[in-house]
N, C-alpha and C positions, 0 to 999 in steps of 0.2 A: 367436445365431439366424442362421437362412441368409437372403441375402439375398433378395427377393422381387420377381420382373418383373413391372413394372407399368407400361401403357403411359398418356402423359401424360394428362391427359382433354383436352386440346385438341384429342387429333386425332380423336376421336368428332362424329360427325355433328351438328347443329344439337338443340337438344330438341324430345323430342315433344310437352313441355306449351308450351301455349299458353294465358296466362291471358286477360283485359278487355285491354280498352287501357291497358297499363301506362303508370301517370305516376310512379309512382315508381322507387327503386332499393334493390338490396340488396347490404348488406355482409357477409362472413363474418369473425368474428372468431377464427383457430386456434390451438394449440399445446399441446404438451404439456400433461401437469396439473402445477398449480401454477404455469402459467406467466404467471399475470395476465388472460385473458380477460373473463372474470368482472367482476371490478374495472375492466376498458376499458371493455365495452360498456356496464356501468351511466353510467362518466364518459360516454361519447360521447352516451350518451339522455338524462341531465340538464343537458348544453349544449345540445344539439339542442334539449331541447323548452324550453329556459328562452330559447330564443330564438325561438320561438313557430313551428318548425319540425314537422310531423307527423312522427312517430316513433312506431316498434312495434319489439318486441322479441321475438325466440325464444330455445327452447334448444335442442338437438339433438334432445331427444325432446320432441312437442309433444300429444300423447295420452296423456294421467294415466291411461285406463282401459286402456291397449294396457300403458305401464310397468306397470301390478299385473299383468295376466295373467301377463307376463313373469315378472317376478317371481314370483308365484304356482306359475310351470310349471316357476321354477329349484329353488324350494322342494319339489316334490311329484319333482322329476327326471325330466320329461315334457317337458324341449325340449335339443336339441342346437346346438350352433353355427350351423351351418345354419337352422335354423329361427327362432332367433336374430336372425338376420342377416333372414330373410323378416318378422317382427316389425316388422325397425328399419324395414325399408322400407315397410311399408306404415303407418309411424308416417309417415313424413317426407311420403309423397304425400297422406295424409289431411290432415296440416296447413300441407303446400303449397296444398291444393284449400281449406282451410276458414280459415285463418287469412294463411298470406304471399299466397296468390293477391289475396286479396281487400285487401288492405293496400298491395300494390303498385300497386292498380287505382284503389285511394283517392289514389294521389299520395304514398304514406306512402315514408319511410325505414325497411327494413327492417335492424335490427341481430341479424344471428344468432350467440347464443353459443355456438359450434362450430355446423359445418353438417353436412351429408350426409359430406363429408373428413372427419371424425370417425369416423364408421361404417366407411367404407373400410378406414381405418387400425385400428379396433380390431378388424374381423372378418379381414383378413388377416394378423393375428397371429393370428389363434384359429386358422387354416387354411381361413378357405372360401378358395373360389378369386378372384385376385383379376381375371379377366376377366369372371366372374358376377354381383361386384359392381357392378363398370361399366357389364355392359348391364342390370341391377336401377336403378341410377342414371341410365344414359342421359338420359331423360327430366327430368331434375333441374332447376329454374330458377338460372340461372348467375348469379352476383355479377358486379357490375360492380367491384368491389372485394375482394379477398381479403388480411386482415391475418393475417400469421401470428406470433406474438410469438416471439423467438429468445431463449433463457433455458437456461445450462448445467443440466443436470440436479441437480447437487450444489444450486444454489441454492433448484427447486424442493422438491427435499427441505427444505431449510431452512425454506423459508414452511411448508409440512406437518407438520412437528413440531407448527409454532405452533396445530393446527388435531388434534391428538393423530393424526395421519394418519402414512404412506400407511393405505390399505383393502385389502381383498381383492380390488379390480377395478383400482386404481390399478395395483398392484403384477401384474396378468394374471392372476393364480392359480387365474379360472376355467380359465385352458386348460393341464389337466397331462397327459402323455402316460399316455392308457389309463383316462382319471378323464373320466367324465362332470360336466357342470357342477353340477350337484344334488349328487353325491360329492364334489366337491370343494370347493364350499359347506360341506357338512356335516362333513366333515375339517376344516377350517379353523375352523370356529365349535368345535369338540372336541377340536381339539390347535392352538391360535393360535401361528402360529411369532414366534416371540422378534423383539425390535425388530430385533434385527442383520439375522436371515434376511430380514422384509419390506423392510427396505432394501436388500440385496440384493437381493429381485427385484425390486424400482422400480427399483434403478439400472438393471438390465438389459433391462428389458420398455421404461421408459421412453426410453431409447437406443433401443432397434430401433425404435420410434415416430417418431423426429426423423429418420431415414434412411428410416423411408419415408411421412411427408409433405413431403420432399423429393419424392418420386417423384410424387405423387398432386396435389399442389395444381396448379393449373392456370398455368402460366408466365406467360402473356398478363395477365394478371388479378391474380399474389399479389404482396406487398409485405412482404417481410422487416425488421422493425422488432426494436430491441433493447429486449427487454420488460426488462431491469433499469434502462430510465432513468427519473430521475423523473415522478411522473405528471402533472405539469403540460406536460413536455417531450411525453412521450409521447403526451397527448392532441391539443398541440400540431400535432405532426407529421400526425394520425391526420387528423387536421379539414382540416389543406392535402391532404392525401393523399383525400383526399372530393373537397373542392372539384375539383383537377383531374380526377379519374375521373368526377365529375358533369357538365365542360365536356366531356372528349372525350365522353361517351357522346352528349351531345346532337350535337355535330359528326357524329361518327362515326352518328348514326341509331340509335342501338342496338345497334352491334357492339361488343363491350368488348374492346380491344386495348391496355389501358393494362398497363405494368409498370416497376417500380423497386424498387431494393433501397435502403432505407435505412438 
């Protein structure tokens, strides 16, 4: 795949949402699929709350009824990438406005499993533009923390076998040159390419994903963790990695300038 310029989102302007007097903070948990997010954010919401900490949890899409449409319009082949893409977003400010607004305002910990960076990355493999997506997200409420887990590709596949996986969206196969997404759903569900070929395109869709949330995560803010450690460690780290981003944010007023790579 060709590479794709994408400018960092730090240097876009402040957001335009404004929720309540936030007293809480939110985390974004990233990374490729299969790369344990999933499995993090459940540990980090079952310590949290077993220590009598407020905690709320998302997932990238937070509208059950916005996902059927979608679906619905992939199935009948009445929506394009683009449109697609206008979907995710007006999934993500609905349940920034009805769900994280309000859970941040409560004092809660929000724990998002993939955030809006998910979006970015998946609709700029599809081909929308990726400066449309940025001012579509502008507005987006920023992590005080961004975890992104680092996990070779090969291994991800490994966990996915266990799971009769990849799928047809892991692997990109809605976006084929000249193939609408509904055609190419329906190709797919009528001629299922062979285990080899879908690994094949996971290894290759799922690589050009890890080079460009590279690009997209926000520097100031993400924390590159090695999601193959174990999950005690891993949680381990995740929770001191809290704690300091929850001390500077309060120092700091609200500005999140925290980063490290560990």
């Amino acid at each position: 795949m060709e590479p794709i310029a994408v400018t960092p989102v730090d240097s876009h302007p402040a957001p335009l949402f404004q929720a309540g007097e936030q007293r809480g903070n939110l985390v974004a948990v990233e990374g490729i699929d299969g790369s344990g997010k999933s499995t993090l954010v459940a540990h980090l919401f079952d310590h949290l709350s077993g220590q009598g900490r407020p905690v709320f949890r998302v997932t990238r899409y937070m509208v059950p009824a916005l996902t059927r449409l979608w679906l619905r319009l992939v199935e009948e082949d009445l929506v394009d990438q683009y449109e697609a893409a206008a979907l995710a977003v007006a999934d993500y400010y609905t349940g920034l406005a009805n769900a994280i607004g309000p859970a941040l305002d409560a004092g809660k910990i929000v724990l998002a499993d993939r955030y809006h960076f998910s979006h970015q990355v998946h609709f700029c493999l599809r081909g929308v533009d990726p400066e449309q997506l940025q001012a579509w997200f502008a507005a987006a409420q920023p992590p005080i923390l961004t975890i992104y887990l680092e996990v070779p590709v090969g291994i991800t596949l490994d966990r996915l076998r266990l799971m009769n996986k990849p799928d047809f969206w892991e692997c990109g196969l809605d976006h084929r040159p000249g193939m609408s997404i509904g055609k190419a759903w329906r190709q797919f569900l009528e001629n299922r390419p062979s285990t080899e070929e879908l690994e094949h395109h996971f290894y290759r869709y799922q690589s050009a994903a890890k080079v460009l949330f590279q690009q997209i995560l926000p520097p100031s803010t993400t924390v590159i963790l090695d999601g193959t450690l174990p999950s005690d460690e891993l949680l381990g780290r995740c929770l001191r990695l809290l704690d300091r981003a929850e001390a500077r944010q309060e120092l700091l007023e609200g500005q999140p300038v925290f980063h490290s790579k560990a």
